[in-house]
N, C-alpha and C positions, 0 to 999 in steps of 0.2 A: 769376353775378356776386354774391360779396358785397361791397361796400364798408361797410369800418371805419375810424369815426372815433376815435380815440384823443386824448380830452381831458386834457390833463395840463400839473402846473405849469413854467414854464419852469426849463430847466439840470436836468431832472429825467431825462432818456436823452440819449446822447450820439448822435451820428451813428451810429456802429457798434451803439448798442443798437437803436435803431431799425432799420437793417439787419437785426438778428438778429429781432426784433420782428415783424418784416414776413415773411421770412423761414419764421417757426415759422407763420406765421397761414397761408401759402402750402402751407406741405406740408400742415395738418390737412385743407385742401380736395381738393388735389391730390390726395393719400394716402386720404385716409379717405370723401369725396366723389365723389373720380372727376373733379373738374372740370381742365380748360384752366389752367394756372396763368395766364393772363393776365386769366382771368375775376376773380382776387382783387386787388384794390386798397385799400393800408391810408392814410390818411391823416392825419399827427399834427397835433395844436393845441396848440400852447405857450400856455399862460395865464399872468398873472402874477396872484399871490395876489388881489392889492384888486381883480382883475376877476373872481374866482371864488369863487363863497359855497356851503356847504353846511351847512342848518343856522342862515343868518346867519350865520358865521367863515367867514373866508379859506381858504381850499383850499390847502394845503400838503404836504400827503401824501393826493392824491385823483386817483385815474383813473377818469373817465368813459369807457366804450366805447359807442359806438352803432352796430350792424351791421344791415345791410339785405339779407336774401338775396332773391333772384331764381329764382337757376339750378335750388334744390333745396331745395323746402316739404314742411314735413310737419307731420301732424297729430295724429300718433301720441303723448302726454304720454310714454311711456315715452324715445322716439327723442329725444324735444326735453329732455328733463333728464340722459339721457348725453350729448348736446353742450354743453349747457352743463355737466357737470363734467368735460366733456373742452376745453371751452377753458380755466375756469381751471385744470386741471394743469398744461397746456400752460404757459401764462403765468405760472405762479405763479414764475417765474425773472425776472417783470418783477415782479410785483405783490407778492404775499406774500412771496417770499423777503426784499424791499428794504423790510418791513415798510410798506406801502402801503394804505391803504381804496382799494377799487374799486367799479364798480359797474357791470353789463354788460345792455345788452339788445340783441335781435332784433325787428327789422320783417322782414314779408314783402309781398314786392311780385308782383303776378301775374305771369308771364310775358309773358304778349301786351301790356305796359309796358314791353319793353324790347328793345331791339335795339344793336350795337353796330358801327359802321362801316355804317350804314343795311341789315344781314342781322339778320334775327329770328334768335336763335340754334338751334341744331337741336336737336329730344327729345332726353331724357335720355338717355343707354347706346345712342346710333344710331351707325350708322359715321362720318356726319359729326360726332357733336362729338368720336366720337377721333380723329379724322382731323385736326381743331383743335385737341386736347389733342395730339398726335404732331406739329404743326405750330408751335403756341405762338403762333396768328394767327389770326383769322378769313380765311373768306374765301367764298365763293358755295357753299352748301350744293348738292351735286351730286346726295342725294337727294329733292330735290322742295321 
């Protein structure tokens, strides 16, 4: 599980950006992670300027991302600073391109804090979670 919060001013992505949004955020996991794509859930928050301050001035061209991974920690500085400039590349078609300030971080949360449809999800690269990722669902991990 990562969920991302995507803080941004309102009228500032349209339905279909956000679909694509969601979208590019689901394959870097899928693809590059290995994960379930149901395990990624993006979440947007429309703000409206007078309720968002950076600096004291109103947020007008400001995305805050807040991500919380779960499924797949690491500790490695090397591993953890090619993901973060492999999200903003990804993104920079939301962000940088539409000349935008951003501003991105990661929490990690243990595993044994999470569980989804009341199944603890199964080890990393075991048969059951590609049996989940070939599935696109949890369901009663068959090995143990």
């Amino acid at each position: 599980m990562p969920i991302w919060h995507v803080y941004h001013p309102e009228n500032l992505y349209s339905a279909k950006d956000k679909q694509q949004f969601a979208a590019q955020v689901t394959v870097l996991y899928a693809e590059l992670a290995k994960l379930p794509k149901f395990y990624v859930s993006v979440a947007f928050h429309a703000f409206s300027p007078q309720d968002f301050f950076v600096g004291a001035e109103p947020a007008t061209t400001f995305v805050r991302i807040s991500i919380d991974h779960i499924a797949r920690l690491t500790s490695d500085p090397e591993r953890r600073k090619k993901w973060m400039d492999t999200i903003n590349e990804r993104l920079a078609p939301f962000l940088r391109q539409r000349g935008l300030h951003w501003e991105i971080h990661i929490d990690e949360t243990p595993r044994d804090f999470w569980t989804i449809d009341g199944f603890f999800p199964p080890p990393t690269g075991s048969p059951d979670e590609r049996r989940w990722a070939e599935e696109n669902k949890p369901s009663q991990p068959i090995g143990g």
